[in-house]
C-alpha positions, 0 to 999 in steps of 0.5 A: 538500513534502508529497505527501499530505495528510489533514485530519480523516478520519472515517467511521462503519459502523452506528454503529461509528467506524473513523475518528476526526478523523484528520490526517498528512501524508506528503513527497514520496518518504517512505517512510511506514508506518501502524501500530496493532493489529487494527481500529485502521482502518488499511485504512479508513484506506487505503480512504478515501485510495485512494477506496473509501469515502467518509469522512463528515467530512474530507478527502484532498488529493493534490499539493494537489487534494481527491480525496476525491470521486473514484471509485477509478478516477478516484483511479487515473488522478491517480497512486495506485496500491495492493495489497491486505491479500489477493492480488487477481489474476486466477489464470487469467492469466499473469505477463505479462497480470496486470502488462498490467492495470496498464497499462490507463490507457496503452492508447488502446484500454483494455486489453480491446479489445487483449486481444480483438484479440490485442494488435494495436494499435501501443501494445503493444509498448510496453507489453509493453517496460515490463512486461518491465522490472517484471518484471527489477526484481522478478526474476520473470523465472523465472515470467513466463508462468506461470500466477498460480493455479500460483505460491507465495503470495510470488511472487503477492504480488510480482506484485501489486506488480508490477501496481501498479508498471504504474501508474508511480504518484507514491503507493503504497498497500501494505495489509499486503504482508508478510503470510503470508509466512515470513522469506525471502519477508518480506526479499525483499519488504522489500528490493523496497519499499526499491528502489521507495523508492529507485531510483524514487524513489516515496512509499510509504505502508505498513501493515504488522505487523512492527515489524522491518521498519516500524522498520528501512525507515520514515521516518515512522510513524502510529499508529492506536489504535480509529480514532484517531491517538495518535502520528506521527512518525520511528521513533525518536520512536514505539518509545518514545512510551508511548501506542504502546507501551500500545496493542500491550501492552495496561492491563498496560503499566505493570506490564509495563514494571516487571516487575511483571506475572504 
């Protein structure tokens, strides 16, 4: 069954095409990655999906319902959660309350108002029970209450998937979540999408760089070239597609796969 369904996505910035006619499919608990090199719009890709922008042809159908329309909060709140290629917390917060954030949508009151009351409402603790469950599962537990400005840039990229869990989402959207990391913080980040993947059974789509890593996790990849889909399909299928292959190598492919090149 398929989870997310994108139908002919285009969308044009003074003129420049960062989208061309773009159409894939994700299943159900897929573990979905996007791929392509700098400027092939893979984050305009995920902007439209997560309603940020608004394509100017096409559509996003979500569990068979058009959200194309929708605002992003409205987008949130139908089950689709997402990070961001740069972390986007509040650094003057702590572990605890940045993960709170994520769950606005379940507090009655909102998040805010139960802030300014000191957490007074009957809901909290309950909420507080499951953000310390986050918290156990990407073992964090070592930071909770530290302040977010006062962590290493790993650990603030696991809260913010952190705060994206909050969301209990049915679709998670992850916009580069290995970047700037160095190797150990790359395969801890790895080993907890694989656990979302996995334990939660949650559907992943991912953009990411490391090919290691989209070929070793993903079950299906879509490749982007200049705004343009050029294959799609399960990682084996695209390592040896010679279109993917010309797009990251760049005209020299030929020669290059000849030995040819200088």
């Amino acid at each position: 069954m398929d989870l997310l369904e994108i139908q002919d996505i285009s969308i044009s910035f003074g003129g420049v095409h960062a989208l061309r006619n773009v159409s894939f499919t994700v299943e159900k608990g897929q573990l979905a990655a996007v791929i392509g090199p700098n400027g092939a719009g893979k984050t305009s890709l995920l902007n439209c999906i997560s309603g940020f922008y608004k394509p100017t042809q096409g559509k996003v159908l979500f569990q068979g319902e058009d959200i194309t329309p929708l605002p992003p909060f409205k987008v949130a709140q139908k089950g689709v959660a997402r990070t961001f290629q740069n972390v986007e917390l509040f650094s003057n917060m702590n572990v605890i309350d940045n993960l709170l954030l994520g769950r606005h949508n379940y507090f009655k009151g909102g998040y805010f108002r139960n802030a300014l009351m000191g957490y007074r409402s009957k809901d909290e603790s309950r909420e507080r029970r499951r953000v310390e469950e986050i918290i156990d599962f990407l073992e964090m537990e070592q930071w909770r209450k530290h302040l977010v400005s006062d962590l290493p840039y790993g650990i603030q990229k696991r809260v913010e998937l952190g705060r994206a869990l909050a969301q209990e989402p049915t679709l998670l959207l992850l916009d580069e979540p290995m970047a700037g990391m160095n190797l150990e913080e790359t395969e801890d980040i790895a080993r907890f999408i694989l656990d979302v993947h996995q334990e939660l059974g949650t559907t992943i789509v991912m953009i990411e760089h490391d090919m290691a890593v989209v070929m070793d996790i993903s079950q299906h990849i879509a490749v982007l070239d200049f705004g343009e889909k050029i294959a799609d399909g399960p990682p084996e299928k695209i390592q040896n597609d010679p279109e993917v292959q010309k797009a990251y190598l760049g005209e020299n492919y030929e020669a290059i796969r000849r030995g040819e090149a200088n």
